[in-house]
C-alpha positions as CSV (number, residue, x, y, z in Angstrom):
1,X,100.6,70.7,108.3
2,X,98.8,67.2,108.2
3,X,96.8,68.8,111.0
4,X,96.1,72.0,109.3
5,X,95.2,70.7,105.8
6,X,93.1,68.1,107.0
7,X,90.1,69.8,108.7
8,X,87.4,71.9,107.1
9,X,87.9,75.2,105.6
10,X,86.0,77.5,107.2
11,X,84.4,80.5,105.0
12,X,83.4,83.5,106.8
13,X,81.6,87.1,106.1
14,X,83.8,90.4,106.6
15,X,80.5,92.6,107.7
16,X,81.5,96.3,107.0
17,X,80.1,98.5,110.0
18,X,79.2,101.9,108.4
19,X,78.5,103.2,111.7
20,X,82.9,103.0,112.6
21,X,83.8,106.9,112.7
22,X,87.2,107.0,110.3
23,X,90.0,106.9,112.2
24,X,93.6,108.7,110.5
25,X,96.7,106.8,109.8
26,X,100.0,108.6,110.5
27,X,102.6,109.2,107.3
28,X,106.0,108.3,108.2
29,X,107.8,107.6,104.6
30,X,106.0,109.0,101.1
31,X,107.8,108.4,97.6
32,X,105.8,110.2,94.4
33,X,105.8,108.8,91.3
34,X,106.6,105.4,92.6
35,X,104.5,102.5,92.0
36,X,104.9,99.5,94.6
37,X,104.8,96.4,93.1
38,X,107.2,94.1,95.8
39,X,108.3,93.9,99.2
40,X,109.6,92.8,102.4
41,X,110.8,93.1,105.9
42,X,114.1,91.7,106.5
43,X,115.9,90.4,110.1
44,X,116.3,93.4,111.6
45,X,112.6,94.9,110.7
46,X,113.6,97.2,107.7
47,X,111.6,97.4,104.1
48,X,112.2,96.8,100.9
49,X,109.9,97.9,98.8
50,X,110.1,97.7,95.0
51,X,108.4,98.8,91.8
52,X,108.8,101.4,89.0
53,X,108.6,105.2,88.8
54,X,107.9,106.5,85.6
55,X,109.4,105.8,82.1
56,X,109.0,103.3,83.8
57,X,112.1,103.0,85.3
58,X,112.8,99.9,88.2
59,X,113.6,101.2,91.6
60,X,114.3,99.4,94.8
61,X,113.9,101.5,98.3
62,X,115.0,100.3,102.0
63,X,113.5,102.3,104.7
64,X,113.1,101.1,108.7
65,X,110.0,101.2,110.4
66,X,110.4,104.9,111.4
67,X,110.1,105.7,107.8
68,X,113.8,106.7,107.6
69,X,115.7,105.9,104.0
70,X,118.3,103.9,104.4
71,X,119.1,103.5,100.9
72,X,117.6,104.0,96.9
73,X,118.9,101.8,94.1
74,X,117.9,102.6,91.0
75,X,119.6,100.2,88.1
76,X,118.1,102.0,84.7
77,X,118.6,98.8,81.5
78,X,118.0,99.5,78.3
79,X,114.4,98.8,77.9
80,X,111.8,99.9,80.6
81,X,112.6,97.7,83.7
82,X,110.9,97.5,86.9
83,X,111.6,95.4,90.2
84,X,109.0,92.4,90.8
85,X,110.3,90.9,93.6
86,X,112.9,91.0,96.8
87,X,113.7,88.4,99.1
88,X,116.3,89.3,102.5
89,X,118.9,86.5,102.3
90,X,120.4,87.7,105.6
91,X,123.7,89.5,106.4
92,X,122.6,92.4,104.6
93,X,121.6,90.8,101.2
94,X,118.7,90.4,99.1
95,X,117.9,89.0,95.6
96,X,116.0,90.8,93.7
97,X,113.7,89.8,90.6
98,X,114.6,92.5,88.1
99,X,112.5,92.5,85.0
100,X,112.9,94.3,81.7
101,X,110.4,94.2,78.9
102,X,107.9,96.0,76.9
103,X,110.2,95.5,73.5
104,X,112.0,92.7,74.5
105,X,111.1,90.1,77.5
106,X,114.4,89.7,79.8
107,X,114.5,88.9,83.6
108,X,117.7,88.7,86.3
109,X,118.1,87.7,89.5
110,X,120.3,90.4,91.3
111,X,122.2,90.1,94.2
112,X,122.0,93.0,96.7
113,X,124.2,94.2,99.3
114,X,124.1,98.5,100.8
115,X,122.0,99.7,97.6
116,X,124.0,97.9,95.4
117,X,124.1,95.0,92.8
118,X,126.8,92.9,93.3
119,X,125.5,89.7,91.2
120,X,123.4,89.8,88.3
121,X,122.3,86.4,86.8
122,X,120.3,85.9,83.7
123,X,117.0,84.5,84.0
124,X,115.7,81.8,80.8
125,X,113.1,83.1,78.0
126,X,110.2,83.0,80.2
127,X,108.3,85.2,81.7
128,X,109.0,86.0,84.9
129,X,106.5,87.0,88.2
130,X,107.7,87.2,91.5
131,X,109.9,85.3,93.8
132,X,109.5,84.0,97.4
133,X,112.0,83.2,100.2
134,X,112.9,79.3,100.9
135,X,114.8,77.4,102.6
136,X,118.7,77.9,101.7
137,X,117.0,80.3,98.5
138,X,114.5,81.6,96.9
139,X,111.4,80.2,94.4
140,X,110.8,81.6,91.5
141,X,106.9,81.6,89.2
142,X,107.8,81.8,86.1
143,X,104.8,81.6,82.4
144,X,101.8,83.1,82.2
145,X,97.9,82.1,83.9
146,X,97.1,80.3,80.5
147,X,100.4,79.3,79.7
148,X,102.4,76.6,81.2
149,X,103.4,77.7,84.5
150,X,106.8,76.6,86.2
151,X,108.3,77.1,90.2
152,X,111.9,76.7,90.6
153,X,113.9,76.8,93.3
154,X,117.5,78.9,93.0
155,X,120.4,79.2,95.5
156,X,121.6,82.1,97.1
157,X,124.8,81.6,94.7
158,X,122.3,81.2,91.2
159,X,122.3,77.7,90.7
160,X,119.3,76.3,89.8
161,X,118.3,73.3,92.6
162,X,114.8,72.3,91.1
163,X,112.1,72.9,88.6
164,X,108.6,71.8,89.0
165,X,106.6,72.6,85.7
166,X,102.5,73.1,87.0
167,X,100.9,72.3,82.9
168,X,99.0,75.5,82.6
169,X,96.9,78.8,84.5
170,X,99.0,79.2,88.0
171,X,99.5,82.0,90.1
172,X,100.9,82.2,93.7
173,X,99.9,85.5,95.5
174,X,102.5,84.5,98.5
175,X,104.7,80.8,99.0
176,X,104.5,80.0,102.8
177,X,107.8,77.6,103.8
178,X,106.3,74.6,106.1
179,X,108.2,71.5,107.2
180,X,106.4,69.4,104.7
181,X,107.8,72.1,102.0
182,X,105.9,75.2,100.3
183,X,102.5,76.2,99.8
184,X,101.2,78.2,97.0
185,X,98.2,80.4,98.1
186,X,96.3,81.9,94.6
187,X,94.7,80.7,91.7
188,X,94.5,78.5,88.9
189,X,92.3,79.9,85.7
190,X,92.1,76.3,83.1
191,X,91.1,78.2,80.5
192,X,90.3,81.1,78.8
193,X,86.6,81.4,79.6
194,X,87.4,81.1,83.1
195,X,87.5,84.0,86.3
196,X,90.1,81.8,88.0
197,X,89.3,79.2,91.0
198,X,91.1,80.0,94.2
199,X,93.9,77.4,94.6
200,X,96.1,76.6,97.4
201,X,98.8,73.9,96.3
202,X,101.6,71.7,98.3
203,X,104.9,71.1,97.0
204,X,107.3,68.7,99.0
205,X,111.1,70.3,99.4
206,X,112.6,68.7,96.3
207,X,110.1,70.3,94.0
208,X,107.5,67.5,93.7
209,X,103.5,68.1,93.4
210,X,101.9,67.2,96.6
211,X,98.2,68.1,96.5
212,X,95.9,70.9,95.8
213,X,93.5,72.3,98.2
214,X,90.5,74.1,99.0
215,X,89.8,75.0,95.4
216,X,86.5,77.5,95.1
217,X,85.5,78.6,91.9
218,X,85.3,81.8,90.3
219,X,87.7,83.3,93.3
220,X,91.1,83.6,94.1
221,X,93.5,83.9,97.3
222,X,95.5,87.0,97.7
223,X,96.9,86.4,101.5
224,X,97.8,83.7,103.5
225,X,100.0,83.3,106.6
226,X,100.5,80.7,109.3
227,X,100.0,81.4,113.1
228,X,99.9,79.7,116.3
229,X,98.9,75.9,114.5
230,X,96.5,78.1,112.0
231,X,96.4,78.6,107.7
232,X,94.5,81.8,107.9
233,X,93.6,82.7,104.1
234,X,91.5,85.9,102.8
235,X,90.3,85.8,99.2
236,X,87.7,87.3,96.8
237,X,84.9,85.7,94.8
238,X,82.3,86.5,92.5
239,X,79.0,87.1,93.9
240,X,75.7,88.5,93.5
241,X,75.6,90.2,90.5
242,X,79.1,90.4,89.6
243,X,79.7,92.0,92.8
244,X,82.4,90.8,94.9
245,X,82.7,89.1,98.4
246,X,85.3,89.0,100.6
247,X,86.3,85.1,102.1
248,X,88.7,84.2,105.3
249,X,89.1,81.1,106.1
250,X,90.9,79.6,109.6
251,X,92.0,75.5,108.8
252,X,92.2,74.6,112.4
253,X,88.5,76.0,113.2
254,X,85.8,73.0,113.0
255,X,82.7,72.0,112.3
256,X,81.5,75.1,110.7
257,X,79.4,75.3,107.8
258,X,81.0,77.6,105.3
259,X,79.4,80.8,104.3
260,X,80.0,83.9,102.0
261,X,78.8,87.2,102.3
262,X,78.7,90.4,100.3
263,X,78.9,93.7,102.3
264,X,76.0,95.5,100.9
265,X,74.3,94.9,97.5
266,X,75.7,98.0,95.5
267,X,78.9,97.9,96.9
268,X,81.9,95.3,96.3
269,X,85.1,94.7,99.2
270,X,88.3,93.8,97.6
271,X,90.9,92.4,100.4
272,X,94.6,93.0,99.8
273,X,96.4,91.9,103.2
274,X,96.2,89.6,105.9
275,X,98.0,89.6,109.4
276,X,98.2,87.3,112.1
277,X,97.3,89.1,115.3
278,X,96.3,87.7,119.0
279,X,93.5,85.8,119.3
280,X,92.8,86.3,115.6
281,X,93.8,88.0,112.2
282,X,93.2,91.5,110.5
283,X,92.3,92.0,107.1
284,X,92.9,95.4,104.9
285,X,91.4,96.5,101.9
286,X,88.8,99.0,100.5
287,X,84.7,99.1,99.5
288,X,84.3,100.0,95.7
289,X,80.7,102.3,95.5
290,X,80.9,103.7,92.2
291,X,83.7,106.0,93.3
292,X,87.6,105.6,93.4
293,X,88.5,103.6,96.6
294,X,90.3,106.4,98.9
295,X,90.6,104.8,102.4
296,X,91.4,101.7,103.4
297,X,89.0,99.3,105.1
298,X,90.4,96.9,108.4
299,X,88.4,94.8,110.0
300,X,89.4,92.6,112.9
301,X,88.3,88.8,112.8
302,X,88.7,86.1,115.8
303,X,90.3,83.2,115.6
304,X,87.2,81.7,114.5
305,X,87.2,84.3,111.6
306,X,84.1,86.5,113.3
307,X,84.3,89.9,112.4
308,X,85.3,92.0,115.8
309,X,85.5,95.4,114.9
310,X,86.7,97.4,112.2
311,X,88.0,101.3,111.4
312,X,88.5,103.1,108.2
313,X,91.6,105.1,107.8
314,X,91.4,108.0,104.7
315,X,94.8,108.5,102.7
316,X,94.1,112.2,102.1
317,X,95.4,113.2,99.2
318,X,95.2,109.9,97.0
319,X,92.7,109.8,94.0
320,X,92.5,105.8,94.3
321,X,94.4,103.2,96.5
322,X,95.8,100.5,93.9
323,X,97.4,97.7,97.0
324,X,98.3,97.7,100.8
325,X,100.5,95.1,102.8
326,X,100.3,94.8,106.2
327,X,102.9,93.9,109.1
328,X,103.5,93.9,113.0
329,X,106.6,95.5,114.7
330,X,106.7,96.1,118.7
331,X,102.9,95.3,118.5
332,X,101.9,98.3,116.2
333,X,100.0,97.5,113.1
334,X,101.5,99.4,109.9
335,X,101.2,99.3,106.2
336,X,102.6,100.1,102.9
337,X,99.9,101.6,100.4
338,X,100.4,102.4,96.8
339,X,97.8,104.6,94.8
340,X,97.4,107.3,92.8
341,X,97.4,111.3,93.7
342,X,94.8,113.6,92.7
343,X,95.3,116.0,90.4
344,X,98.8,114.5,88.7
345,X,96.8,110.7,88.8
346,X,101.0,109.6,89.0
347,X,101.4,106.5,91.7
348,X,103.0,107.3,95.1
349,X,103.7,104.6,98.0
350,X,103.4,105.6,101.8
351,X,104.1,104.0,105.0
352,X,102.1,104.5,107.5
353,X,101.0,103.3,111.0
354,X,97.7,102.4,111.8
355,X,95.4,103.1,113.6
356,X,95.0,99.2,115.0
357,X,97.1,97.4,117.6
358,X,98.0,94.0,118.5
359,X,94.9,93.3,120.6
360,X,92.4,95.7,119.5
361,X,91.4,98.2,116.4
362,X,90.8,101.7,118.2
């Protein structure tokens, strides 16, 4: 990590080629009125995916690659409830981030084995955000962007191991597990007048502050993932008008000056996912021009985060696509996208495979 965090970050353009013909994604899994707000892929390549339907009412759903359903958990509380994030444990468990609330503020930690809760530990009176994997557990964000924000670190059993309490206006979009300890990829807003500055923070295995890096203000980091001696991050920032950018950055690339570009003056790129692929990374997300984004955007960057190609893939049927989260099985790109349908306007998540292979976007 000394390696990685020592060079320069390198800022790069994601150029949107108008000319790329779209290019259809298959449908293997759809669930309506669903609203993905968690996920992940456990050891032996199913999904977990979790949100809300409506009411709304928490749901978990595992489904392998193929789009098969493996299993539905729904675990209705009192108040409206929805699932904010699941971590695989291994052996067939998760834990879960359960979170109740718009009358009263409650959170659990649930322990999950075949669809079913098995543990369910109370969380403290704090707002709760999302939860990560770690070594031996899971971290858990807990407060709010402007108030005091804290990481802790829980067991598989529930016992709390750590707390590190940030002072105030932290948010992780991922945790990435190094040797050194964690890394928080997101964004750190100091106060209330402020768009956020993109953050990425080090936090030794005991829970300690490290150091924070790369800061850039008025963005924020949404992805990050390590790969072959890399940090590859993608971001957004405010540019132009109000009009945002997209920004990718490879730690391990030097001497390059860093640069930010804007697709096209009326139109603004918001990235959602990142994933490592050979010789380079792929980034999806969609172009906002004064419609509702229907189709996602993926463009293809080398390792030196040059744009390489890119394809658009419609989601027929969707009024607007609200997230997207890429991953790689047998060298086949696929993703998970939420949105909403037209007509009804109620969420529905797919899975679908892509268009985009390990080497190359067709």
């Amino acid at each position: 990590m000394k390696r990685i965090i020592s060079v320069l970050c390198l800022l790069a353009a994601l150029a949107v080629l108008l000319s790329v013909l779209p290019a259809a994604a298959e449908t293997l899994f759809t669930t309506d009125d669903f609203e993905m707000l968690c996920w992940a892929q456990d050891e032996n390549g199913d999904l977990l995916i979790g949100g809300m339907s409506k009411r709304p009412l928490g749901r978990l759903i595992c489904v392998d690659a193929t789009g098969r359903l493996r299993w539905s958990l729904v675990n209705e509380l009192e108040d409206a409830d929805w699932y904010s994030g699941i971590v695989p444990c291994g052996n067939g468990r998760y834990m879960a981030l359960h979170n109740e609330g718009f009358s009263r503020q409650r959170e659990w930690l649930e322990v999950i084995e075949d669809g079913q809760v098995i543990r369910s530990i109370r969380l403290p009176d704090e707002q709760a955000f999302s939860l990560y994997p770690a070594e031996g557990g899971v971290l858990l964000l807990t407060g709010g962007a402007i108030d005091a924000t804290h990481l802790t670190k829980w067991s598989y059993d529930g016992e709390q191991l750590w707390r590190l309490d940030f002072g105030k206006g932290y948010r992780f979009e991922e945790v990435l597990t190094l040797e050194e300890g964690y890394l928080g990829i997101g964004y750190h807003i100091p106060n209330h007048d402020s768009a956020g500055d993109a953050a990425v923070c080090l936090i030794d295995k005991e829970g300690r502050w490290v150091e924070e890096y790369f800061p850039k203000k008025d963005s924020q980091w949404v992805d990050a993932a390590i790969h072959s001696g890399s940090l590859y991050l993608v971001g957004q920032t405010e540019h132009e008008q109000r009009f945002k950018g997209i920004v990718a950055a490879n730690t391990s690339a030097e001497g390059m000056e860093p640069v930010i570009y804007t697709p096209y003056a009326q139109q603004s790129l918001t990235p959602f996912s990142l994933l490592p692929t050979d010789g380079g990374f792929l980034v999806a997300g969609f172009l906002w021009n004064r419609r509702f984004p229907t189709a996602l955007t993926l463009t293809r960057f080398d390792a030196e985060c040059r744009v390489v190609d890119n394809v658009t893939c419609p989601m027929e049927g969707m009024h607007a696509i609200s997230d997207c989260r890429l991953f790689m099985q047998n060298g086949q790109a696929f993703a998970l996208v939420c949105g909403t349908v037209k007509d009804t306007f109620q969420f529905t998540t797919r899975l679908v495979r892509l268009p985009v292979d390990e080497g190359a976007a067709r």
